[in-house]
Residue, then its C-alpha position, 0 to 999 in steps of 0.5 A: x567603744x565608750x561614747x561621753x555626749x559630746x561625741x555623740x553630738x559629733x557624729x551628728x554634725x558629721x552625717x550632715x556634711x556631703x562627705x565624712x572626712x574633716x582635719x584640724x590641725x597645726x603643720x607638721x610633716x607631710x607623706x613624701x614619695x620620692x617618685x612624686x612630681x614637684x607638683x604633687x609635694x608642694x599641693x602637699x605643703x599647700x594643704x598643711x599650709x592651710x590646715x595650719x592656718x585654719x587650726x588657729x580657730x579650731x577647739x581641737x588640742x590635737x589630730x591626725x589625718x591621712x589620704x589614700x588612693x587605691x594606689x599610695x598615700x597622698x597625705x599623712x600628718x598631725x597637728x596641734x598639741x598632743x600634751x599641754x603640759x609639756x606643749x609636746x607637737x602632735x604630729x603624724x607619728x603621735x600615737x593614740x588609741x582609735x576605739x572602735x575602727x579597731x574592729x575592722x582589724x578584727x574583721x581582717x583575722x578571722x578572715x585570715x584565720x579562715x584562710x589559715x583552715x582554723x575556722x569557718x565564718x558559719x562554724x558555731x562559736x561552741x565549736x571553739x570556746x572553753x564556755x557556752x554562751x548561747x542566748x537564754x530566749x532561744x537555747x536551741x540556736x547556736x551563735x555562729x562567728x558570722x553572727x558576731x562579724x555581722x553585729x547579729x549574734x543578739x549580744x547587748x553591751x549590758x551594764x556589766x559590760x559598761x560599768x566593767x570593761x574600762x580600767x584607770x591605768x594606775x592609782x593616781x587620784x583614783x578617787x576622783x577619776x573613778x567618778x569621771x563622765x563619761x557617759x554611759x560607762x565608768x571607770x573601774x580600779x585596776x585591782x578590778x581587772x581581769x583578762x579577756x577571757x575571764x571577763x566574757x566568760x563571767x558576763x557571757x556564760x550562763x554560769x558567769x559571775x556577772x551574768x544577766x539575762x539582759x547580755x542578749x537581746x529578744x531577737x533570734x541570733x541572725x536574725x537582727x542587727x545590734x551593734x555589740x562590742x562584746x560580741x566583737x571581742x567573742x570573735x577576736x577569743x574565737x580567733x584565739x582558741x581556733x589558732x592557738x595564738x593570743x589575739x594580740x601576736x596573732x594580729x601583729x603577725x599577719x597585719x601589723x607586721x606585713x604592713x609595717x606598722x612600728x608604732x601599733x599595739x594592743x593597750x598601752x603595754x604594747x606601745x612606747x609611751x613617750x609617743x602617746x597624746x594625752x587625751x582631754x576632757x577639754x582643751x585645759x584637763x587631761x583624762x586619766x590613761x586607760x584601757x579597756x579589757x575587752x581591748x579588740x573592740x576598740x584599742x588599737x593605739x596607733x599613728x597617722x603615719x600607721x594608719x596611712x599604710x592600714x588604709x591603703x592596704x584595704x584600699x588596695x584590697x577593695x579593689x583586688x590587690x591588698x596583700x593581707x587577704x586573698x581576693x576571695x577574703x577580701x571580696x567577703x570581708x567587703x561584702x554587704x552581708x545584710x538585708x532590710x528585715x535585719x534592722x529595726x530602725x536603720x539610718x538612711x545617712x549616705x554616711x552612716x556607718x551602720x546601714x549594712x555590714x561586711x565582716x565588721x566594716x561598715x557600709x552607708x547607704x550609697x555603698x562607700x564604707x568605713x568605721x567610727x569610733x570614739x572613746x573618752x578624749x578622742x573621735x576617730x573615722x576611716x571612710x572610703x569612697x569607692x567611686x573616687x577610689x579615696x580614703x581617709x583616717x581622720x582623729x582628734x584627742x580632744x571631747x568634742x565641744x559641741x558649740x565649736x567643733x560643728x563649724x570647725x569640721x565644716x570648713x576644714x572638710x571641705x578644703x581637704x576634700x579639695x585637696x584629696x581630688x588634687x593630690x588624687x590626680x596629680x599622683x598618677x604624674x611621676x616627677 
């Protein structure tokens, strides 16, 4: 995940709001259940009814939201422009990459790999990989999968990392688009590519290309969180080496496939393009289509529709009746896995995503839990409140305009969380 200075002032704003779930929007087409009361469609309609309206202000070109409970969809949809030139509608089946939440998805397979007997979460990761890595300060401590899934195997996302991961999808003003903000990272050529693999062995091994000593922190592997998108992506290689399948067919196999998520892949090879949403800069200029190597740990490109499905299944598997997972995988996957001596500095925000970790789901401080993401042109959020038993996906495909978008997200929060205790009750009504 590759943060430009605008989402991170997005995030700001929404930890400063009682709940962290927002929508802008133009009106599409809501989730229908045929076994719902007249009621629970027309609250339904009333809710893209208002969103309607409040979109006419916002500083988004286009989003997509979803509600769950612990048993259905209450609401799917999208709204605004997914592409200015052509005034293309985003709508619920509008596609587009989600950053960072795609790690959750990476959690969920190596716990189905566990399930399968191909790993163990506590095995040591060069028990499977072609290439060491092991931490230069401490070369006696063996990384272990649980370290990656935890944020604690003491990987830093370094500049090879920043400068490398992140690759313009073609040549078409190269020039310029090489010298786009966006912030910390940067974009490379194409020519530049190379496969997973390859990239984290030439920036992880001791004996890689690119390798730097300051890949990995000062801290003992276990011992103290730091977010690591390249730890990630080792657990998704992991997962690989260990099946015996590409991360990519396995994921598709055991959670796209099950739950019927037609319109979701890895990368922009593995979606149908005439669905994805430009992604802009602004509400005027468009980035450039990009991709990132180390794909799982944040390039999951999907729909709300899709989304809506992916949210209720860990919804449902929260609560002991998900389908991907048995209840053992799923309490563990839900688990809060660390303690207080594991952070240095900790956000006490009932909404912040990072104070404790599952299997690569975050919890805040109260225990509800989700993820964040935000890559250029795009903010993404799935957060599940345990006590309601409600979960939300919420996305845009614009940077977020600091001088706008604070006040926008307050007011649509609030009247979707409206909505979100109404539909919640009226869906236990059957017409």
């Amino acid at each position: 995940m590759c943060m430009k200075s605008p989402i991170a002032v997005f995030m700001k704003f929404k930890y400063g709001f009682p709940l962290l779930f927002l929508v802008l929007g133009f009106i599409s087409c809501a989730t229908k259940n045929n076994n719902s009361s007249d009621q629970f469609l027309e609250t339904q309609n009333e809710l893209t009814a208002k969103l309607n309206e409040l979109s006419k202000t916002c500083s988004f070109n286009g989003f997509g939201v979803a509600l769950v409970n612990d048993r259905q969809v209450l609401y799917q949809n999208g709204f605004g422009i997914a592409n200015v030139a052509t005034a293309e509608k985003y709508t619920g089946n509008t596609i587009q990459n989600i950053a960072s939440v795609s790690k959750t998805f990476v959690g969920i397979a190596v716990l189905k790999a566990q399930e399968l007997g191909k790993l163990k979460l506590d095995d040591p990761i060069d028990q499977y990989l072609p290439f060491k890595v092991i931490n230069p300060k401490f070369p006696t401590d063996r990384i272990t999968i649980r370290q990656l899934v935890t944020h604690t195997s003491s990987i830093l996302d370094n500049v090879e990392y920043l400068h490398r991961a992140w690759i313009l999808n073609d040549t078409i003003n190269l020039a310029s688009n090489l010298k786009l903000d966006i912030g910390e990272c940067k974009f490379s050529a194409p020519s530049t590519a190379v496969s997973m693999e390859t990239f984290l062995e030439r920036v992880l091994s001791t004996n890689g290309e690119w390798f730097r000593a300051d890949a990995f922190s000062a801290h003992q592997p276990g011992k103290i969180f730091s977010y690591s998108n390249m730890g990630t992506t080792l657990a998704a290689l992991v997962v690989e080496k260990a099946t015996g399948t590409k991360f990519d067919a396995f994921t598709e196999k055991y959670i796209l496939k099950p739950l019927k998520m037609d319109d979701t892949g890895w990368g922009l090879t593995a979606i149908d393009m005439k669905k994805h949403s430009r992604l802009y800069i602004n509400k005027t200029t468009p980035y450039p289509f990009y991709y990132g190597i180390t794909y799982p740990d944040g390039s999951i490109i999907t729909s709300s529709n899709d989304m809506s499905k992916y949210i209720s299944e860990l919804m449902k598997g929260y609560f002991g009746n998900g389908t991907l997972l048995n209840q053992n995988s799923y309490k563990e996957y839900f688990t809060p896995q660390l303690k207080a001596e594991n952070f240095i500095e900790r956000s006490t925000s009932e909404y912040s995503d990072e104070y404790n970790m599952g299997i690569l789901m975050g919890f805040g401080s109260t225990g509800n839990f989700g993820h964040t993401g935000g890559d250029p042109g795009m903010f993404s959020v799935i957060w599940f409140d345990k006590n309601t038993r409600i979960g939300r996906y919420f996305i845009i495909n614009t940077d977020w305009d600091d001088k706008e978008s604070g006040k926008n997200q307050k007011a649509i929060y609030d009247l979707l969380d409206q909505f979100a205790t109404r539909l919640d009750s009226l869906s236990k009504i059957k017409s």
